[in-house]
Structures are given as structure tokens and as C-alpha cells.
DOLO-143762 format. One record per atom (N, C-alpha, C): residue number from 1; residue in three letters; chain; atom name; y, x, z. Coordinates in Angstrom, 3 decimals, m for minus. Atoms other than C-alpha are relative to their C-alpha. Example, Ala and Ser with C-alpha at 12.3 -4.5 7.8 and 13.67 -1.06 7.14 Angstrom:
vexti:tike:lovex:lolum:yy:xx:zz
1:ala:A:N:m1.190:0.890:0.000
1:ala:A:CA:m4.500:12.300:7.800
1:ala:A:C:1.200:0.900:0.000
2:ser:A:N:m1.190:m0.820:m0.060
2:ser:A:CA:m1.060:13.670:7.140
2:ser:A:C:1.090:m0.770:0.730
END
This chain:
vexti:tike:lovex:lolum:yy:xx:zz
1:unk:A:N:m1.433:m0.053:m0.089
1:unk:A:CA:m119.082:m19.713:m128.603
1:unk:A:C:0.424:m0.877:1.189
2:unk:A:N:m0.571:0.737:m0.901
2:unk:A:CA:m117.130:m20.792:m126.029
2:unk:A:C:1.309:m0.517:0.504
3:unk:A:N:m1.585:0.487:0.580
3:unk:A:CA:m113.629:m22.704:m125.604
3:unk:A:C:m0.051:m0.084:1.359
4:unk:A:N:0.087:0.539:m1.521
4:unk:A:CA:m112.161:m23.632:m122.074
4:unk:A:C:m1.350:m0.092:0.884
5:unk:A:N:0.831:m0.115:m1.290
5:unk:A:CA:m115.013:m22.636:m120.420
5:unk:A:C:m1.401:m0.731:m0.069
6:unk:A:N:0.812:1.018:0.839
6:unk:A:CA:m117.106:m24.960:m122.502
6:unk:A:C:m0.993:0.545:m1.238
7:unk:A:N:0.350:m0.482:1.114
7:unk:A:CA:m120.088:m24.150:m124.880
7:unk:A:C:m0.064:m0.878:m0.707
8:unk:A:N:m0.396:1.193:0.860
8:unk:A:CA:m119.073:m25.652:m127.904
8:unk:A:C:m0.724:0.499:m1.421
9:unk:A:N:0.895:m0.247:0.816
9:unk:A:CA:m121.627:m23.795:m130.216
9:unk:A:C:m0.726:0.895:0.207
10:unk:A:N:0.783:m0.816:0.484
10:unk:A:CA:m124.418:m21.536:m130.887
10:unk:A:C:m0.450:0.455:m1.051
11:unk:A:N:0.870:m0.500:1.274
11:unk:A:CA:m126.493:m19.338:m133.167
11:unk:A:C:m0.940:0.685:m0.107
12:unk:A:N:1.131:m0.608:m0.206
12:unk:A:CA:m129.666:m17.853:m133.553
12:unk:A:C:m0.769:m0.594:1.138
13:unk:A:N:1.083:0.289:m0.411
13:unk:A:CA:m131.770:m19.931:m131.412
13:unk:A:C:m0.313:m1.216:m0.101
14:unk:A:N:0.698:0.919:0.159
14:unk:A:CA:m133.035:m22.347:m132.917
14:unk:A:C:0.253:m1.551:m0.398
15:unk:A:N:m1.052:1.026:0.050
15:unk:A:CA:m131.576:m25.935:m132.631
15:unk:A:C:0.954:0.536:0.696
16:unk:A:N:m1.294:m0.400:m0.400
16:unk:A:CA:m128.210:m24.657:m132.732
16:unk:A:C:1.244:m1.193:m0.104
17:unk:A:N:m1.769:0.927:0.456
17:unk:A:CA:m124.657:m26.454:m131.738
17:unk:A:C:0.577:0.273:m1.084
18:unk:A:N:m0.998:m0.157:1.389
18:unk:A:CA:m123.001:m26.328:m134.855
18:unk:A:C:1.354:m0.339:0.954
19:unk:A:N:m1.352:0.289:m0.510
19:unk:A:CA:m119.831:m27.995:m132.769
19:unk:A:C:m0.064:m0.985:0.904
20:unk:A:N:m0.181:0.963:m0.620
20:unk:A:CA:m119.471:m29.728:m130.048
20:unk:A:C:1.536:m0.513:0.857
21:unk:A:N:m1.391:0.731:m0.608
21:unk:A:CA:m116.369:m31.756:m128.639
21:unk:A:C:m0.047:0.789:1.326
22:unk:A:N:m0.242:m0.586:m1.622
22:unk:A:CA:m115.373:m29.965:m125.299
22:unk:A:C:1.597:m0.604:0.823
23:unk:A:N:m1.353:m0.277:m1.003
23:unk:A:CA:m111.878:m31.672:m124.604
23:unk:A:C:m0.140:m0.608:1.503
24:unk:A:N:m0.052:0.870:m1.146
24:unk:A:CA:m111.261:m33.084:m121.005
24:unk:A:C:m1.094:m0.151:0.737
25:unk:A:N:1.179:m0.379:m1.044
25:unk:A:CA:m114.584:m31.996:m119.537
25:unk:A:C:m0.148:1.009:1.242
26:unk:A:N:m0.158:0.068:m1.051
26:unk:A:CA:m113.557:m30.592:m116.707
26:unk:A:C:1.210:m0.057:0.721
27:unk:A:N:m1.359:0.390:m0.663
27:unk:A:CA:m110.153:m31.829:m115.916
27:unk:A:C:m0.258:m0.816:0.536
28:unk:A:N:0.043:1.317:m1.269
28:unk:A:CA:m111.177:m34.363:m113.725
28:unk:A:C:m1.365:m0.882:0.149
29:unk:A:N:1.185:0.596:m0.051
29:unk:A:CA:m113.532:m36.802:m112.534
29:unk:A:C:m0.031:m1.584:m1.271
30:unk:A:N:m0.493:1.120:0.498
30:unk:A:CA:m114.374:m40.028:m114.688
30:unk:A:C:m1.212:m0.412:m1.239
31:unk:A:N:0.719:m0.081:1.496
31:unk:A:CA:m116.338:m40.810:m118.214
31:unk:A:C:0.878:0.756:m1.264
32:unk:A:N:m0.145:m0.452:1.436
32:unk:A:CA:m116.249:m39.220:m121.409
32:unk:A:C:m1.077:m0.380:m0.600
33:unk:A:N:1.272:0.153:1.259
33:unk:A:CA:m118.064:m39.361:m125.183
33:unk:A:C:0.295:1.480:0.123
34:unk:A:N:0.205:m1.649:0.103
34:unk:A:CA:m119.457:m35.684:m125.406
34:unk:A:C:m0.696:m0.287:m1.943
35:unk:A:N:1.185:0.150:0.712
35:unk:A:CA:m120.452:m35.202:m129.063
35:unk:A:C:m0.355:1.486:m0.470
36:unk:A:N:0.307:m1.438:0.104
36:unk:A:CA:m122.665:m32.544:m130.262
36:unk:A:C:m0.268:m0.368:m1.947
37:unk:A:N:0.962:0.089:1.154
37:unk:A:CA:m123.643:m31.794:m134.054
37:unk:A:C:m0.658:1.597:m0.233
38:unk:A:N:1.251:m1.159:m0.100
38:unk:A:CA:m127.042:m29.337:m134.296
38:unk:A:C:m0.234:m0.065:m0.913
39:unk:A:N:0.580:m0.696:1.122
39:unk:A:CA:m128.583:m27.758:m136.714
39:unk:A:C:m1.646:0.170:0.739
40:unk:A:N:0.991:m0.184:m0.466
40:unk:A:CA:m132.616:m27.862:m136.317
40:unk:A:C:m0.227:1.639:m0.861
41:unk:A:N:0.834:m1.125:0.701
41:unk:A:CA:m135.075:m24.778:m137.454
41:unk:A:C:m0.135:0.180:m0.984
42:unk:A:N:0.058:0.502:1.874
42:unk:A:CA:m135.005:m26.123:m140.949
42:unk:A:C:1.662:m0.218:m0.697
43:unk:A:N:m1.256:m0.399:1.038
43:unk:A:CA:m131.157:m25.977:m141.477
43:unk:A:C:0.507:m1.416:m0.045
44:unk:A:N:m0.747:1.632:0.155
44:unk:A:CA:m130.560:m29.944:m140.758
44:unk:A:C:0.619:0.001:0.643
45:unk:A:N:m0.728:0.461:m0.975
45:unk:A:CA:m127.843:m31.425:m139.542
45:unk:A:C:m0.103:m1.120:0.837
46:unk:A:N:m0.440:0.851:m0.969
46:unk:A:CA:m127.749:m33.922:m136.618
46:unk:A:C:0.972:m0.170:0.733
47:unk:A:N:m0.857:0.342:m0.992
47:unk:A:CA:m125.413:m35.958:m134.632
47:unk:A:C:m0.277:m0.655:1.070
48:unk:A:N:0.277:1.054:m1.183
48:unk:A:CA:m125.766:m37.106:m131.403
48:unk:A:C:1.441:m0.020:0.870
49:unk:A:N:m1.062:0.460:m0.780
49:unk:A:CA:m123.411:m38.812:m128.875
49:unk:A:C:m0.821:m0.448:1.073
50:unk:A:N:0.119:0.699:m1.468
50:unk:A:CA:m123.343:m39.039:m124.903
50:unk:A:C:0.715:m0.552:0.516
51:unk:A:N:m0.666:0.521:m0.775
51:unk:A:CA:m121.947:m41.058:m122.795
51:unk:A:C:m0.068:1.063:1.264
52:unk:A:N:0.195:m0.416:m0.876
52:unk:A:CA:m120.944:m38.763:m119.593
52:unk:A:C:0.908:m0.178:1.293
53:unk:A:N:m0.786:m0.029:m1.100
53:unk:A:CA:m119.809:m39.410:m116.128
53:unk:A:C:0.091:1.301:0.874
54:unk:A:N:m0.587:m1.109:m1.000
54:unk:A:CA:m118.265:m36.714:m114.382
54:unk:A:C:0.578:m0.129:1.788
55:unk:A:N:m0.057:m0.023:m1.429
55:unk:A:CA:m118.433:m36.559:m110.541
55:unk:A:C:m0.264:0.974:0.879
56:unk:A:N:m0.301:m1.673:m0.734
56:unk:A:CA:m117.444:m33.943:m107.783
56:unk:A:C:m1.606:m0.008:0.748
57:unk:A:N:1.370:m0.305:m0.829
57:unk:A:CA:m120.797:m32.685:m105.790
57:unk:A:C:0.458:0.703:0.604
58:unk:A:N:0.358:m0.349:m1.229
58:unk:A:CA:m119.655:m31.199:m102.995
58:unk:A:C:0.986:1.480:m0.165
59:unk:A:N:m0.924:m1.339:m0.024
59:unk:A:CA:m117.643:m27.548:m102.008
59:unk:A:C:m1.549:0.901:m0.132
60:unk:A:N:1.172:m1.186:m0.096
60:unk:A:CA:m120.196:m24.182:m102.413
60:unk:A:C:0.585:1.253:m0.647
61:unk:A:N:m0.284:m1.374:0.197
61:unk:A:CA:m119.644:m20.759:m102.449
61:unk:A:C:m0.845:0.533:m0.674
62:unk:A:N:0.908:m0.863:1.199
62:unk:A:CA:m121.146:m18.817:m105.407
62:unk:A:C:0.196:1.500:m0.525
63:unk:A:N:m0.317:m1.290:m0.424
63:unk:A:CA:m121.680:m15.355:m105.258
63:unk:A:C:0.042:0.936:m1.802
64:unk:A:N:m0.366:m0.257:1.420
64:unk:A:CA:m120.040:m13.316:m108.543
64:unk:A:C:m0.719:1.773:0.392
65:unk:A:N:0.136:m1.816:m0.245
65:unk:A:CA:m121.850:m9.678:m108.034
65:unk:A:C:0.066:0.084:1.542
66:unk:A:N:0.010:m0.351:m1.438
66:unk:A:CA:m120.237:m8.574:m104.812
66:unk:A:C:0.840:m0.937:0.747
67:unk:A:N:m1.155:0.655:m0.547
67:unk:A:CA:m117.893:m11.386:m104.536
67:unk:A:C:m0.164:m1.496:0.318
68:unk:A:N:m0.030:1.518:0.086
68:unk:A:CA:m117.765:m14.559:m103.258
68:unk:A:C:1.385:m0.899:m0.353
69:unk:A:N:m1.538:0.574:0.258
69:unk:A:CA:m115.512:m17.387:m104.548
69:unk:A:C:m0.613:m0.819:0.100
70:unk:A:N:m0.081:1.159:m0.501
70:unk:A:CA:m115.081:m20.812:m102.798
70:unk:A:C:0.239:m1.088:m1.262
71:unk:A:N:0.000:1.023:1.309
71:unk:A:CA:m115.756:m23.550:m105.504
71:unk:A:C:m0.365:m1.795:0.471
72:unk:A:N:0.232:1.540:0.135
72:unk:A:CA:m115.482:m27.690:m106.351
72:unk:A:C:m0.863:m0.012:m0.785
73:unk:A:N:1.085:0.009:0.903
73:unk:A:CA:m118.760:m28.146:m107.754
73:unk:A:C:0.525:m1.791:m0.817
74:unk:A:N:m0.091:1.424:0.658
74:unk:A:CA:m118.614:m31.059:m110.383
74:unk:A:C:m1.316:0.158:m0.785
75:unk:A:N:1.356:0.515:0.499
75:unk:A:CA:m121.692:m32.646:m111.962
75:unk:A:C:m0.184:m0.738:m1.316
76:unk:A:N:0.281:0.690:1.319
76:unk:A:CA:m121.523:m34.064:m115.680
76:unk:A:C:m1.379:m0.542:m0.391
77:unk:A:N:1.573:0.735:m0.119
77:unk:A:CA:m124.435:m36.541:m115.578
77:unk:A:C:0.491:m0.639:m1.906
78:unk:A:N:m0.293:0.617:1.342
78:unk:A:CA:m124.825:m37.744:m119.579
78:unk:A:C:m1.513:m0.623:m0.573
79:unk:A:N:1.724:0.830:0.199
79:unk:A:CA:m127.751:m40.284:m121.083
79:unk:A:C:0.874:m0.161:m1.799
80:unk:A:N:m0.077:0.145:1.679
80:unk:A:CA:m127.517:m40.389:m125.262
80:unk:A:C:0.282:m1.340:m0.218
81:unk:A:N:m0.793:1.092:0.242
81:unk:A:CA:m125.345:m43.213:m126.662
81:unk:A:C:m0.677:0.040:m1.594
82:unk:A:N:0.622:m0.317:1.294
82:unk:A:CA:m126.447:m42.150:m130.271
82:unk:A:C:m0.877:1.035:m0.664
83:unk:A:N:0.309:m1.309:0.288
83:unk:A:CA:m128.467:m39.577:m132.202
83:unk:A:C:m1.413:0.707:0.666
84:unk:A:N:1.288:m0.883:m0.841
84:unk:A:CA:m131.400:m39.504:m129.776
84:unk:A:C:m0.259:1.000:1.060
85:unk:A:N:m0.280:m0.463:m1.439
85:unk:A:CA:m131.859:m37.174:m127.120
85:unk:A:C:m0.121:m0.054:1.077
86:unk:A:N:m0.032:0.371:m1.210
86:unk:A:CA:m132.311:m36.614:m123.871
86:unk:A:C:1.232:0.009:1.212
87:unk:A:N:m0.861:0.188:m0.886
87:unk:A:CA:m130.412:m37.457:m120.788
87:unk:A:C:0.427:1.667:0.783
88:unk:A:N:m0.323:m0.997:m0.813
88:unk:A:CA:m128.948:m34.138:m118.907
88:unk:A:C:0.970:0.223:0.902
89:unk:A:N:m1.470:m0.166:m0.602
89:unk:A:CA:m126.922:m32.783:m116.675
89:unk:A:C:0.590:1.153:m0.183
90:unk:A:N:m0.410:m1.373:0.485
90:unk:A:CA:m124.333:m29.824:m117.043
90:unk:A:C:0.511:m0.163:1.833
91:unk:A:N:m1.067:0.084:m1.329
91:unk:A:CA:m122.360:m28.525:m113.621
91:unk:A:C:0.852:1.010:m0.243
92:unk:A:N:m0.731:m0.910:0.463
92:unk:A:CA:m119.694:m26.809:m113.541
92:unk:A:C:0.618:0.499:1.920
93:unk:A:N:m0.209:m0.580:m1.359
93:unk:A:CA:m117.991:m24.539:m110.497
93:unk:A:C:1.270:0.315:m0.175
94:unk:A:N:m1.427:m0.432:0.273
94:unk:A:CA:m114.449:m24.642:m110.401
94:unk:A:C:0.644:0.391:1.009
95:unk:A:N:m0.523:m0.420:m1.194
95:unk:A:CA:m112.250:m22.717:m108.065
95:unk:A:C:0.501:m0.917:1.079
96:unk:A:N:m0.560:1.345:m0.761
96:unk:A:CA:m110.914:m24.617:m105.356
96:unk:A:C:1.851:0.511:0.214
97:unk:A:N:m1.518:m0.655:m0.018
97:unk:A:CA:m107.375:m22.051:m105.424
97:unk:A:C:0.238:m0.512:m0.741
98:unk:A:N:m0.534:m0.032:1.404
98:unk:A:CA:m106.837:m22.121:m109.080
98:unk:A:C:m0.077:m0.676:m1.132
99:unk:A:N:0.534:0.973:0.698
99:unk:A:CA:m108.727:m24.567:m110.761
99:unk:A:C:m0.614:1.331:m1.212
100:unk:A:N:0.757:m0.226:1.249
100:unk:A:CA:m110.708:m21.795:m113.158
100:unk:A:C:m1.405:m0.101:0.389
101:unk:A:N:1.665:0.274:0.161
101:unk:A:CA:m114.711:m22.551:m114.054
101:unk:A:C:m0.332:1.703:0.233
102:unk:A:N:0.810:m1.274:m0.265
102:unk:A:CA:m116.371:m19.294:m112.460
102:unk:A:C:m1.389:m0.365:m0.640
103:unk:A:N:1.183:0.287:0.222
103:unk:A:CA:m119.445:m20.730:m113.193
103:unk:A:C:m0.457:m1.220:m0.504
104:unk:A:N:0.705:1.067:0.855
104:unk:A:CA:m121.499:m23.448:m115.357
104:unk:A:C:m1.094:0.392:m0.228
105:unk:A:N:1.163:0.148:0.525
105:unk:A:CA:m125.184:m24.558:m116.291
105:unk:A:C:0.210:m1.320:m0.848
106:unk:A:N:m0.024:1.435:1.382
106:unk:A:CA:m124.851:m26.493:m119.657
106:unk:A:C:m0.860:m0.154:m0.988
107:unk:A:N:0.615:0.531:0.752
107:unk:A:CA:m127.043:m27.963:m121.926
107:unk:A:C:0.319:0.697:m1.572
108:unk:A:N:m0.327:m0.563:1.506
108:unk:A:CA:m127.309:m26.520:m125.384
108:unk:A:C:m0.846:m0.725:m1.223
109:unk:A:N:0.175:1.071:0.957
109:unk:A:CA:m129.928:m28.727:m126.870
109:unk:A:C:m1.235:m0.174:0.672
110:unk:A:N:1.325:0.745:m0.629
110:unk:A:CA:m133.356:m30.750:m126.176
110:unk:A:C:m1.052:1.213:0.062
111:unk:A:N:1.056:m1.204:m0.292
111:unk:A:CA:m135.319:m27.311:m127.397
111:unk:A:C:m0.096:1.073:0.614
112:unk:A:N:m0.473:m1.428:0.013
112:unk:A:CA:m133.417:m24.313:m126.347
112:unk:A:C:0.075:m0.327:1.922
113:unk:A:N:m0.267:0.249:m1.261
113:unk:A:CA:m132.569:m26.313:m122.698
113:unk:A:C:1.489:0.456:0.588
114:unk:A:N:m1.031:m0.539:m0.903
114:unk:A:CA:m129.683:m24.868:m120.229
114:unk:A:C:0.184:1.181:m0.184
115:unk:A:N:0.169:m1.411:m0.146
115:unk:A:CA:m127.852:m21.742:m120.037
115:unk:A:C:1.148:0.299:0.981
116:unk:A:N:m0.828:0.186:m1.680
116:unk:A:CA:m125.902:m20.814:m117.122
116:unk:A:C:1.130:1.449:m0.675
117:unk:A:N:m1.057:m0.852:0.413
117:unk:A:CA:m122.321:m18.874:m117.792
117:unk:A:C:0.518:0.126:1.244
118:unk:A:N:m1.021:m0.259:m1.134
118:unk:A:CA:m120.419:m16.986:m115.144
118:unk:A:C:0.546:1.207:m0.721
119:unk:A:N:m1.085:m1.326:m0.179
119:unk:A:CA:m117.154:m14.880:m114.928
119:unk:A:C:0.140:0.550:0.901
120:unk:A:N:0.595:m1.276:m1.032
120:unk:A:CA:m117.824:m11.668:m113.238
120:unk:A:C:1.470:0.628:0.397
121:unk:A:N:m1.610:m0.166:m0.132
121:unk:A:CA:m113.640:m11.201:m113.599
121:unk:A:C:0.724:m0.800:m0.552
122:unk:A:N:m1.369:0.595:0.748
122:unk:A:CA:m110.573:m12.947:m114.324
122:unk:A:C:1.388:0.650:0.044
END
């Protein structure tokens, strides 16, 4: 599932997000607490908490199909505050017109890894 542009759960693979916090992750640069709570292979629940700093990386053009669109790359660097876990990063690709996320590679959990979302239209 996905909220603002944000995956804020899964299902069917495995350690799944049950829910994760998504507000104010990509309105700007700065820190946030990200928290996630998963579900392992066995149906448990866990909580973990990151600490994440959010910082711009640079302008890049990212190609949607046949289209290109001019983007503010930002970089969500996060290291586990609670709950265990590893450190990751998510990025996100936000327009540089309009401010919408064309594109993201976010973290979904320590087993499953990254999964990269783009909008092919808006």
C-alpha cells in the first residue's frame, strides 16, 4: 500500500509492513523518527524505529517510458534507533516544477530489501 507516495505497508512477502509512519518524509530536508511495525514468516509482530536524515542529492533526469522529467533527488539516510535492524537508505525523485515523487527506491524490510516505485502518469 501506498500513501503520499510512501510505502506504508505490504503483503505476501514475507516480513511484511504491517504499518509504517509516512508523515513529512518528503516535504523537506531535515530529521525524522520513521517507524515501521512487521510481521515476520511466523505471523509476529515487531517494532522498530529509525532515526532518518533527509538530504537533497543533486538534480537528475529520470526517464518515465518515453518521457523524461527533470527531478530534486533527495536521499533519506536512516540507522535503527530501536527494534533492531539495519541501517538504509530510501531516495526519492521529486519534480523540480511541481513538487510530485515520480520516482522512489524504499526499503520494505531487512529480508524482502528495496523496491523501486515510479509514475508512468499523473
Amino acid at each position: 500500500m501506498i500513501a503520499d507516495d510512501i510505502v506504508i505497508a505490504t503483503r505476501g512477502l514475507g516480513e511484511d509492513i504491517f504499518l509504517a509512519e509516512a508523515a513529512g518524509l518528503t516535504n523537506g530536508l531535515g530529521t525524522i523518527i520513521r517507524q515501521y511495525s512487521h510481521f515476520d514468516g511466523e505471523n509476529r509482530e515487531f517494532l522498530a524505529q529509525y532515526k532518518c536524515t533527509i538530504s537533497a542529492a543533486g538534480s537528475e533526469t529520470i526517464n518515465l517510458i518515453a518521457r523524461n522529467v527533470m527531478t530534486e533527488k533527495r536521499a533519506e539516510a536512516c540507522v535503527p534507533v530501536t527494534g533492531g535492524g539495519k541501517a538504509f537508505v530510501n531516495s526519492f525523485w521529486i519534480s523540480a516544477d511541481d513538487g510530485l515523487v515520480w520516482q522512489s527506491d524504499q526499503r520494505t524490510s531487512d529480508d524482502i530489501g528495496q523496491v523501486v516505485v515510479q509514475h508512468i502518469k499523473r
